[in-house]
SERO-296654 format. One record per residue: residue in three letters; x, y, z of N, C-alpha, C, CB in turn. Coordinates in pm, whole numbers, m for minus. Each point is the difference from the previous one (the first is absolute). Glycine has a CB too. Layout:
SERO-296654
{nupa "ALA" {X Y Z} {X Y Z} {X Y Z} {X Y Z}},
...
//
This chain:
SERO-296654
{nupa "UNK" {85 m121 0} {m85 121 0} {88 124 0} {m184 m122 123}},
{nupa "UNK" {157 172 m202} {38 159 m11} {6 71 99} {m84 4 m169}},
{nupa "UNK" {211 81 224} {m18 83 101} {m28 153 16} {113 m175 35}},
{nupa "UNK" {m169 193 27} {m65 163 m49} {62 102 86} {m243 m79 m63}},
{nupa "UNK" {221 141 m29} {121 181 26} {m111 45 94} {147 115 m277}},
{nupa "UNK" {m161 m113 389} {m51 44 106} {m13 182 m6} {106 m246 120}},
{nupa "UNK" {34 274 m157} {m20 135 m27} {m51 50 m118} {152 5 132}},
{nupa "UNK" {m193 m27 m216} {m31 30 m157} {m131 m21 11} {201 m71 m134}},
{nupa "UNK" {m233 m68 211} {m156 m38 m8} {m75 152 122} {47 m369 m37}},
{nupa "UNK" {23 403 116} {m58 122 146} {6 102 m96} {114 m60 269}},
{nupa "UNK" {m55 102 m384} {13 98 m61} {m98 30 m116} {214 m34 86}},
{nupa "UNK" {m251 m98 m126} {m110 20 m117} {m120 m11 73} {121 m100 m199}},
{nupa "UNK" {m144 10 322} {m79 20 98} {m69 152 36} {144 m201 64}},
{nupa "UNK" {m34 313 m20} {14 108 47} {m73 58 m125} {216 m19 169}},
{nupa "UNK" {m144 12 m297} {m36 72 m82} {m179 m18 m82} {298 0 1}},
{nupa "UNK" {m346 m122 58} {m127 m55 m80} {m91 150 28} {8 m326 52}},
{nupa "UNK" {m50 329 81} {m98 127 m4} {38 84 m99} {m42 m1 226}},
{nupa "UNK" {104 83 m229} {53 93 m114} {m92 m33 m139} {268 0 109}},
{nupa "UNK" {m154 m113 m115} {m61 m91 m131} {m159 13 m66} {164 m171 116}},
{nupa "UNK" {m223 146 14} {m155 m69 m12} {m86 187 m33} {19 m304 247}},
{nupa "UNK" {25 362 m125} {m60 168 m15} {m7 87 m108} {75 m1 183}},
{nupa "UNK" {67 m67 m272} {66 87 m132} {m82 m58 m117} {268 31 86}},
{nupa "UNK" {m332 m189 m73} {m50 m47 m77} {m151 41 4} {187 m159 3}},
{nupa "UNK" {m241 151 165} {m145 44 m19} {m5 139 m15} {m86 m176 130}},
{nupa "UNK" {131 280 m111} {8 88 m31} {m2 4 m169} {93 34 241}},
{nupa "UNK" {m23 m95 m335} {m29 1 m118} {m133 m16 m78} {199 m54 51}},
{nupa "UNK" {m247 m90 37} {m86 m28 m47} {m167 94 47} {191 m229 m26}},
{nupa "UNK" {m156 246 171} {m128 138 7} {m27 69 m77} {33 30 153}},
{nupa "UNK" {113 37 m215} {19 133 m74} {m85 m64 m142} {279 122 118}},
{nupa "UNK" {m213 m214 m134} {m49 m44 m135} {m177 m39 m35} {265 m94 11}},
{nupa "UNK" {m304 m19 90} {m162 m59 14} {m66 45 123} {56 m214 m116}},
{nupa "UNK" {m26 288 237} {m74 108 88} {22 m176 63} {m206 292 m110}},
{nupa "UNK" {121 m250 260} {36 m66 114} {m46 m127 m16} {2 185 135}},
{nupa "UNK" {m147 m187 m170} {m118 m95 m2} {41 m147 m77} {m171 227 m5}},
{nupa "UNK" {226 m117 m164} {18 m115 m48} {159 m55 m4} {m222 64 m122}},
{nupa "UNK" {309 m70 177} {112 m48 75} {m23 m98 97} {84 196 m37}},
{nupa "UNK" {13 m300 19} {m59 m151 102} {130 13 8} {m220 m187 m64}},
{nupa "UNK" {230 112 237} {97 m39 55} {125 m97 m88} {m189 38 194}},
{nupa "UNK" {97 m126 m277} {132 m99 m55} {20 93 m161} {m78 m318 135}},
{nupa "UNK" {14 427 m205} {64 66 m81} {136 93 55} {m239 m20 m112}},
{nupa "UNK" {220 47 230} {133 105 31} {116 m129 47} {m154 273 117}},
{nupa "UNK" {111 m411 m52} {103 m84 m38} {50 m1 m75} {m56 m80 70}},
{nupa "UNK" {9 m3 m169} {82 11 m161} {42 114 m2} {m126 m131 m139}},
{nupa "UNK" {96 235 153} {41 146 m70} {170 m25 84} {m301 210 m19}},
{nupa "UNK" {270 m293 151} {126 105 28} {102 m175 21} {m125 329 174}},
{nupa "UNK" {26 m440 m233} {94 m94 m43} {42 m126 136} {95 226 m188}},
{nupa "UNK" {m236 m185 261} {m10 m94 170} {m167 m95 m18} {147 259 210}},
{nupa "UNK" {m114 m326 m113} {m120 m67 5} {m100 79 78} {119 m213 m24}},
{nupa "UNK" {m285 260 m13} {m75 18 106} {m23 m21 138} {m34 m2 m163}},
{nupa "UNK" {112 m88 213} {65 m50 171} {55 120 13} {76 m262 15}},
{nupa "UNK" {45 264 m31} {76 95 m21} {m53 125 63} {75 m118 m194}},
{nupa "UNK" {m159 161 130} {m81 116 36} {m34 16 115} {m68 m6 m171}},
{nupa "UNK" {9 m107 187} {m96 m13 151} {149 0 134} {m273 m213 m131}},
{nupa "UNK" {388 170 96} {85 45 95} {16 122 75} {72 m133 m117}},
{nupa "UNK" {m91 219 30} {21 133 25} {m134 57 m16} {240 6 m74}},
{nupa "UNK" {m322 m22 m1} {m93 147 17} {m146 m99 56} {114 220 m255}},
{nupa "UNK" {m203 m225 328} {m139 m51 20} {m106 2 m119} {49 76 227}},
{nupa "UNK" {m57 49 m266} {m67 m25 m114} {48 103 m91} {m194 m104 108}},
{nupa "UNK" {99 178 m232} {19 41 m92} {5 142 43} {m84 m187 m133}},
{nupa "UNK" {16 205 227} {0 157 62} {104 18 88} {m233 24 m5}},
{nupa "UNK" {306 m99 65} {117 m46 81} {119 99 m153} {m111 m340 181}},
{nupa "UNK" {101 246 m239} {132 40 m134} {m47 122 m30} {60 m226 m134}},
{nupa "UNK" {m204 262 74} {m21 165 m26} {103 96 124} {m305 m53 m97}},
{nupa "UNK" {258 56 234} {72 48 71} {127 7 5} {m152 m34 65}},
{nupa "UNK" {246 m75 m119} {125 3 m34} {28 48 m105} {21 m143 108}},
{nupa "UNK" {m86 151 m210} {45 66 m107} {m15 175 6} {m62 m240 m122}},
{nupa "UNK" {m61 273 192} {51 148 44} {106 16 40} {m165 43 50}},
{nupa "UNK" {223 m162 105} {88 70 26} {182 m42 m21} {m229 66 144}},
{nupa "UNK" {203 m155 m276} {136 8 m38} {m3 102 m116} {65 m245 76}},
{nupa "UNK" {m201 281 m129} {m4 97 m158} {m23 163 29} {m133 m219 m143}},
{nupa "UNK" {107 287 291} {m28 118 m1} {63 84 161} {m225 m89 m191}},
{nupa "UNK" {187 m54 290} {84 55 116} {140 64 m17} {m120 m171 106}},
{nupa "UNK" {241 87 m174} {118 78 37} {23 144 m48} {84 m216 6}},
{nupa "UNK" {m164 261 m83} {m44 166 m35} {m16 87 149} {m163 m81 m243}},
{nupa "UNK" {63 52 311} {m71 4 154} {116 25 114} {m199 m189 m75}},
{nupa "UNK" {345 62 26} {31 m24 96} {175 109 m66} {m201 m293 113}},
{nupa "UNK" {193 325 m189} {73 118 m28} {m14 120 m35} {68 m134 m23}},
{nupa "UNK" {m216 126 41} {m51 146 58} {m28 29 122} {m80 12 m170}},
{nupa "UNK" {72 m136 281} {m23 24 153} {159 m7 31} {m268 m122 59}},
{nupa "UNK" {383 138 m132} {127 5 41} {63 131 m26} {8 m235 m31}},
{nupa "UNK" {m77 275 m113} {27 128 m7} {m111 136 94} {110 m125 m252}},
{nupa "UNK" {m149 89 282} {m87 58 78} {53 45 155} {m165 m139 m152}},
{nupa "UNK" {215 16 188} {116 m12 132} {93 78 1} {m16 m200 14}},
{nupa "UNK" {60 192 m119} {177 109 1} {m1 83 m94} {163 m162 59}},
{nupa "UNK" {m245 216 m114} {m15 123 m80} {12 91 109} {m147 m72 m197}},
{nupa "UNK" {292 161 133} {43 130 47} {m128 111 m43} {285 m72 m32}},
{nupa "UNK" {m293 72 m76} {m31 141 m58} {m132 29 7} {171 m10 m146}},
{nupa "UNK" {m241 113 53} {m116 45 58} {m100 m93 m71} {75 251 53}},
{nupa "UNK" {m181 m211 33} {m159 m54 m59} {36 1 m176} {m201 143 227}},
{nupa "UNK" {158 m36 m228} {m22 m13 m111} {107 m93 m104} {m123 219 77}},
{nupa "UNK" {238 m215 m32} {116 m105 m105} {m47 m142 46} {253 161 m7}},
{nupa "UNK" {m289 m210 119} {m65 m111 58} {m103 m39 m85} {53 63 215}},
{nupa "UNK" {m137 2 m249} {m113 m38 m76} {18 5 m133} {m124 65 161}},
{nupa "UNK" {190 16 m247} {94 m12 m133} {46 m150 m1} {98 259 6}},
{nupa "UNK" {8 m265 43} {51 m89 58} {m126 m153 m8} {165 227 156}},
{nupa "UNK" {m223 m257 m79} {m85 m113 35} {m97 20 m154} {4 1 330}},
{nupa "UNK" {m22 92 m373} {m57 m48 m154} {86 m34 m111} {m167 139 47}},
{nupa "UNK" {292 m155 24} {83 m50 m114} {18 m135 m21} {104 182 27}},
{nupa "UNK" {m174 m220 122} {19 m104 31} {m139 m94 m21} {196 109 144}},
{nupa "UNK" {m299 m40 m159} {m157 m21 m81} {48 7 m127} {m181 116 149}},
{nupa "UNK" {227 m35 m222} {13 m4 m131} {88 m108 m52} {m47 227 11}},
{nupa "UNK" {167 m325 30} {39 m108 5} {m78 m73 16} {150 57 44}},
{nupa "UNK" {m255 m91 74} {m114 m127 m39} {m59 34 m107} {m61 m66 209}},
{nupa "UNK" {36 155 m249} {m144 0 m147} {105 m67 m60} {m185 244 m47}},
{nupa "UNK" {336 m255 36} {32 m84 m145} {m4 m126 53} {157 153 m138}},
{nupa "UNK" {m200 m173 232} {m8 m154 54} {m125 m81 27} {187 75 98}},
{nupa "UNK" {m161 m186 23} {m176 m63 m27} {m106 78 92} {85 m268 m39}},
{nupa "UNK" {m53 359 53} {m108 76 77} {m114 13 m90} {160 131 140}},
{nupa "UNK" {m157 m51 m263} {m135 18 m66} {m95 m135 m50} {127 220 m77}},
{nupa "UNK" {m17 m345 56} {m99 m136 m57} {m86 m17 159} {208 m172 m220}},
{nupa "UNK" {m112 180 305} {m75 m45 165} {m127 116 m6} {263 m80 187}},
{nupa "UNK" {m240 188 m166} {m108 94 m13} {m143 m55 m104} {220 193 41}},
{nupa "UNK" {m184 m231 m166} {m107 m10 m85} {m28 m159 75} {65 180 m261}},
{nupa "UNK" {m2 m272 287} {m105 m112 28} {m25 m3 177} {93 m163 m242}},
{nupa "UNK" {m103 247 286} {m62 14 109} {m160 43 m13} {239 49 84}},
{nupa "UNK" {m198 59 m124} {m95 69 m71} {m125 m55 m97} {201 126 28}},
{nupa "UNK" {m121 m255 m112} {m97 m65 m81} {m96 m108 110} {185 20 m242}},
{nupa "UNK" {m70 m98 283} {m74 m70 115} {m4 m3 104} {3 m76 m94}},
{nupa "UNK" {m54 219 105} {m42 24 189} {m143 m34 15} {156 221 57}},
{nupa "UNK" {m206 m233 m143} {m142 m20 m26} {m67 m152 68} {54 156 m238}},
{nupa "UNK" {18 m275 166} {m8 m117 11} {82 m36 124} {m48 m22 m242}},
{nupa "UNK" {158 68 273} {97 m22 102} {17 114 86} {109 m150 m143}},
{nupa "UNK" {m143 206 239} {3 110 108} {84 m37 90} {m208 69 m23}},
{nupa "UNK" {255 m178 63} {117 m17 53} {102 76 m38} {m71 m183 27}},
{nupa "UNK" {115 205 m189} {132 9 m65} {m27 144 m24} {64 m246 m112}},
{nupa "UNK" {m150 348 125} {m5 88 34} {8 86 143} {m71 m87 m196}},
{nupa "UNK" {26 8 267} {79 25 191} {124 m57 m51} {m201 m59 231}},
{nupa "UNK" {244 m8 m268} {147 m115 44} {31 208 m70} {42 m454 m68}},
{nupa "UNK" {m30 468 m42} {65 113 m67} {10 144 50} {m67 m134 m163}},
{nupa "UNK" {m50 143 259} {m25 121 55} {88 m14 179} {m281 34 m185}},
{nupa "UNK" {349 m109 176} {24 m64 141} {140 22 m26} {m194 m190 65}},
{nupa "UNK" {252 118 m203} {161 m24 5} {52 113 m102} {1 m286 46}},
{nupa "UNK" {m112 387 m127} {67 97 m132} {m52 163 67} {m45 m209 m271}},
{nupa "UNK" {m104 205 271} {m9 169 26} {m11 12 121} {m106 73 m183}},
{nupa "UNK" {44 m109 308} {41 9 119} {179 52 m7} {m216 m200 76}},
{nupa "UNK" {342 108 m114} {68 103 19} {57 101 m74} {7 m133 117}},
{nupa "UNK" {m64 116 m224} {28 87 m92} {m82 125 84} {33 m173 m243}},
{nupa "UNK" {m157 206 305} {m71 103 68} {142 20 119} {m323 m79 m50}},
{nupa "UNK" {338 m25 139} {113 26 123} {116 93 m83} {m35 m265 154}},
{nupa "UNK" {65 201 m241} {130 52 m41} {m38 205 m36} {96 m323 m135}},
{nupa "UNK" {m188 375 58} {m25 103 m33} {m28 15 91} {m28 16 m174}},
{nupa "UNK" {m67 3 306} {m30 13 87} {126 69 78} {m181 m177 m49}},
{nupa "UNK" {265 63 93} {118 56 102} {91 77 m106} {7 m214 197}},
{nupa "UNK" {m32 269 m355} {125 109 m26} {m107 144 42} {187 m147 m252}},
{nupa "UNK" {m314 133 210} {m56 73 m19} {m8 51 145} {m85 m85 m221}},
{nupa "UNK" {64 26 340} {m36 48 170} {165 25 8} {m252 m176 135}},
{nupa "UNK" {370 128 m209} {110 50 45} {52 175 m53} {44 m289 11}},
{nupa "UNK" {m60 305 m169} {m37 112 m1} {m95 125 93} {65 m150 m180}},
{nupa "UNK" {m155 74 199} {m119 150 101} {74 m26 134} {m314 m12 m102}},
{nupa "UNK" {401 m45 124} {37 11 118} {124 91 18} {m110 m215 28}},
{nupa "UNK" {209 186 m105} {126 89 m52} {m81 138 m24} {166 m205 m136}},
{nupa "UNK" {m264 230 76} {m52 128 m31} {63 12 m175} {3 119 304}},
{nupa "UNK" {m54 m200 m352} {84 m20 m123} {m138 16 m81} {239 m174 63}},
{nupa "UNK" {m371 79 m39} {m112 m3 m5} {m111 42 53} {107 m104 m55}},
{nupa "UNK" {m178 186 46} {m156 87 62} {m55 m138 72} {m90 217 m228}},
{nupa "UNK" {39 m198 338} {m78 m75 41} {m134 m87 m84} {104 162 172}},
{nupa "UNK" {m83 m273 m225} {m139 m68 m50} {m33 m125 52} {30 102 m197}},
{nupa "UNK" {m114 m109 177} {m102 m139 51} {94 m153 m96} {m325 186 10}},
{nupa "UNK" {407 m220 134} {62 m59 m106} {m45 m177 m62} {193 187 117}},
{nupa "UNK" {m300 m205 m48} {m85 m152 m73} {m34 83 m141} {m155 m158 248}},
{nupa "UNK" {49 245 m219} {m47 22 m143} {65 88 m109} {m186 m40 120}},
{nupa "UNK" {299 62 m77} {126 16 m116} {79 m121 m39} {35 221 90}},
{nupa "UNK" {m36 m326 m51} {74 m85 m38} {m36 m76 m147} {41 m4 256}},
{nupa "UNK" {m170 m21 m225} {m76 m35 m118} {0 75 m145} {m124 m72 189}},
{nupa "UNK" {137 257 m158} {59 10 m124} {149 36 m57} {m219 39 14}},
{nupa "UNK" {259 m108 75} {174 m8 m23} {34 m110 m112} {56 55 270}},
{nupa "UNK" {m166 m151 m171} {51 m144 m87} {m100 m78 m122} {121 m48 244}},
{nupa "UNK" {m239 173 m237} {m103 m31 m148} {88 m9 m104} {m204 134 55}},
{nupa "UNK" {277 m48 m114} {74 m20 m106} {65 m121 m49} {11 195 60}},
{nupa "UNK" {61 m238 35} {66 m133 m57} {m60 m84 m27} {136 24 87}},
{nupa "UNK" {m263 m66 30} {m99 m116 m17} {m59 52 m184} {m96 m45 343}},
{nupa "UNK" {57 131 m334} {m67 30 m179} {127 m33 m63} {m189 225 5}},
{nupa "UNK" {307 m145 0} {128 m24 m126} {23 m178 18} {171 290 31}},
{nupa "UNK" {m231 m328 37} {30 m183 8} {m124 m61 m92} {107 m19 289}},
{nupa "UNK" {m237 52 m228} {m122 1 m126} {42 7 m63} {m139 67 31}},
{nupa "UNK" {167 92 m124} {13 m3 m141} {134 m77 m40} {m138 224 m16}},
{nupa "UNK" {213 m263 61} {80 m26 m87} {m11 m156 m22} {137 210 60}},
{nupa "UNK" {m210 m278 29} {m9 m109 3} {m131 m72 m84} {142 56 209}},
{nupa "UNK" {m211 67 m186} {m158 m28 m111} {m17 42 m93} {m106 m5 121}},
{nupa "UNK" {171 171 m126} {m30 51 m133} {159 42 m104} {m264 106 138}},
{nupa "UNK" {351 m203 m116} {112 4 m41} {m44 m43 m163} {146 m49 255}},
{nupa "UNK" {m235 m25 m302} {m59 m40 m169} {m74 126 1} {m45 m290 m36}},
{nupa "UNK" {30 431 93} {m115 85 m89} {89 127 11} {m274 m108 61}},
{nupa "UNK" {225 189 m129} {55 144 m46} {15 119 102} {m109 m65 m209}},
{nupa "UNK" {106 m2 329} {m35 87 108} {135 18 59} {m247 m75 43}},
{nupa "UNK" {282 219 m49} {146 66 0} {72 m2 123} {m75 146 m159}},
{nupa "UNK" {160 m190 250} {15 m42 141} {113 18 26} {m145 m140 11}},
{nupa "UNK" {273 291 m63} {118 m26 78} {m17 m22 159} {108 136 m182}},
{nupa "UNK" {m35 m199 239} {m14 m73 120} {78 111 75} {m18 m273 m73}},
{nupa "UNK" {149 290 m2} {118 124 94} {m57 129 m23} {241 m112 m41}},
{nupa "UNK" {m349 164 m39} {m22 116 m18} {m152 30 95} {153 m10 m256}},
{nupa "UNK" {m197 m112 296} {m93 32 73} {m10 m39 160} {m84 m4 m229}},
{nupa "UNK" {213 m29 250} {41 m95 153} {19 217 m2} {186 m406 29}},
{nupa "UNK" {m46 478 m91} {28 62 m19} {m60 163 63} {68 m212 m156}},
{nupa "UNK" {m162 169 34} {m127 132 36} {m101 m28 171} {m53 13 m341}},
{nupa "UNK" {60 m158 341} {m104 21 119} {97 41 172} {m201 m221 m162}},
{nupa "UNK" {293 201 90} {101 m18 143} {52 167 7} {117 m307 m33}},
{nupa "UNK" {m132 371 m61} {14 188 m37} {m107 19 78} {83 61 m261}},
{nupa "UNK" {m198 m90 229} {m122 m4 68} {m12 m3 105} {m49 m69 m125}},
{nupa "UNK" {67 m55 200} {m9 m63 106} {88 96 115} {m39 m245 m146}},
{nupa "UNK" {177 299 102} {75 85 117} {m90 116 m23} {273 m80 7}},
{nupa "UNK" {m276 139 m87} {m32 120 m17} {m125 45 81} {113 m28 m213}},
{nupa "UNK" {m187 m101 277} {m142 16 45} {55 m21 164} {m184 m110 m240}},
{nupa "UNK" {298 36 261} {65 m33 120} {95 92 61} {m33 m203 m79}},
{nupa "UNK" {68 290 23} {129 92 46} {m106 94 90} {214 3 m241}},
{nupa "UNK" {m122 63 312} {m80 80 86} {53 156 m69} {m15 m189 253}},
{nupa "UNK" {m66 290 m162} {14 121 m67} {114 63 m52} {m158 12 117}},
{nupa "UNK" {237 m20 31} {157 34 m43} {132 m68 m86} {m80 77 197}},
{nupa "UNK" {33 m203 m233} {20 m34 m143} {m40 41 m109} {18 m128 90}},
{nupa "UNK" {m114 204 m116} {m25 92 m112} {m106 m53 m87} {231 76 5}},
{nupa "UNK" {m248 m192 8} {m99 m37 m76} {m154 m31 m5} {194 m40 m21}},
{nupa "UNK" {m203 49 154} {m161 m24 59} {m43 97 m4} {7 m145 137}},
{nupa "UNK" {m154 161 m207} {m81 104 22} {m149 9 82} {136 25 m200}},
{nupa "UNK" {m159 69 261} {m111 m87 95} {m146 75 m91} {156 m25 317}},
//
C-alpha cells in the first residue's frame, strides 16, 4: 500500500473550502442560487458531493462562505484602514471609496444582482447578505462619518439616516452594471462614484470649511 504525504494530503485538505466557495460562487453567478445543486459545484470544483457536507451543512451554509471569502476581505481592509488612518475625514472617506470602487471590479455586483434576484424565493440569503455585506458596509460609513462631526471636520448630522445615502450609489453602480451592462445605458462608474462623493463632502463640511450653505 501506498504511503501518503501526510503533509500534501493537510494541505489540499486546508485548501478544499476555498476550492468549493470559488466554484459555487461561479456557479451562483452563472444559474442564481435555486438552480445550483450541491453535487454541480462538486464537479465544478472536481470533489465528491460528501465532500461538501464536510465542511458546509447545507447549501446556505456555502452561500455564507462564499460572501465571505468573495466580499469580506474588502470590509476587513477597510476596518484596518479605518484604525490607523492619520489624516482627515474627508481623505478617510476618499480613501474607503477607493476601496468600494475596487469591489465593483470584483464579485460584489454578480453577489448584489443574485441576492436581489432570489430574495424572493430564499429570504434567508437576503438576511444571510444584510448581516455579513451592508450592515458593515453601514458600520464602516457610519464610524468615518461620526468621526468627522466629531473632529469638527463635519456639521453635525443624523448619522443612521446619512449612511444610507452614502452607500446608495454603489449598491445601484453594482445593479447597473451587472443587469444593464447588454443596454445603452451610459454608466461611467469613476465619474459618478466621483461626482457623488463632491457631493457628499460638500453637504458634510461645516461652515468654516467654506462649503456648506445653510
Amino acid at each position: 500500500m501506498p504511503e501518503v504525504d501526510e503533509k500534501k494530503w493537510r494541505r489540499r485538505s486546508d485548501a478544499r473550502p476555498g476550492e468549493l466557495t470559488a466554484a459555487a460562487f461561479t456557479l451562483f453567478a452563472e444559474q442564481g442560487f435555486a438552480a445550483t445543486r450541491l453535487e454541480d459545484v462538486a464537479l465544478r470544483a472536481g470533489v465528491s458531493k460528501a465532500t461538501i457536507y464536510r465542511y458546509f451543512e447545507n447549501k446556505e451554509a456555502l452561500f455564507a462562505a462564499v460572501i465571505n471569502d468573495a466580499v469580506a476581505p474588502r470590509f476587513a481592509e477597510a476596518e484596518i484602514l479605518l484604525d490607523d488612518f492619520a489624516g482627515s475625514s474627508e481623505d478617510l472617506l476618499r480613501t474607503f471609496f477607493k476601496i468600494i470602487r475596487r469591489g465593483l471590479a470584483g464579485p460584489f455586483p454578480p453577489m448584489v444582482k443574485l441576492v436581489i434576484s432570489e430574495s424572493g424565493n430564499f429570504p434567508e440569503l437576503a438576511q444571510l447578505w444584510v448581516e455579513l455585506v451592508v450592515k458593515k458596509v453601514f458600520g464602516l460609513v457610519g464610524k468615518i462619518i461620526a468621526r468627522g462631526v466629531k473632529e469638527g471636520e463635519f456639521r453635525p448630522v443624523d448619522v443612521p439616516a446619512t449612511v444610507p445615502l452614502v452607500a446608495a450609489p454603489v449598491f445601484m453602480l453594482a445593479v447597473v452594471k451587472q443587469t444593464f451592462a447588454v443596454t445603452q445605458l451610459p454608466m461611467d462608474e469613476d465619474a459618478v462614484l466621483s461626482a457623488h462623493l463632491d457631493f457628499l463632502l460638500r453637504g458634510l463640511r461645516t461652515e468654516k470649511n467654506g462649503d456648506f450653505e445653510s
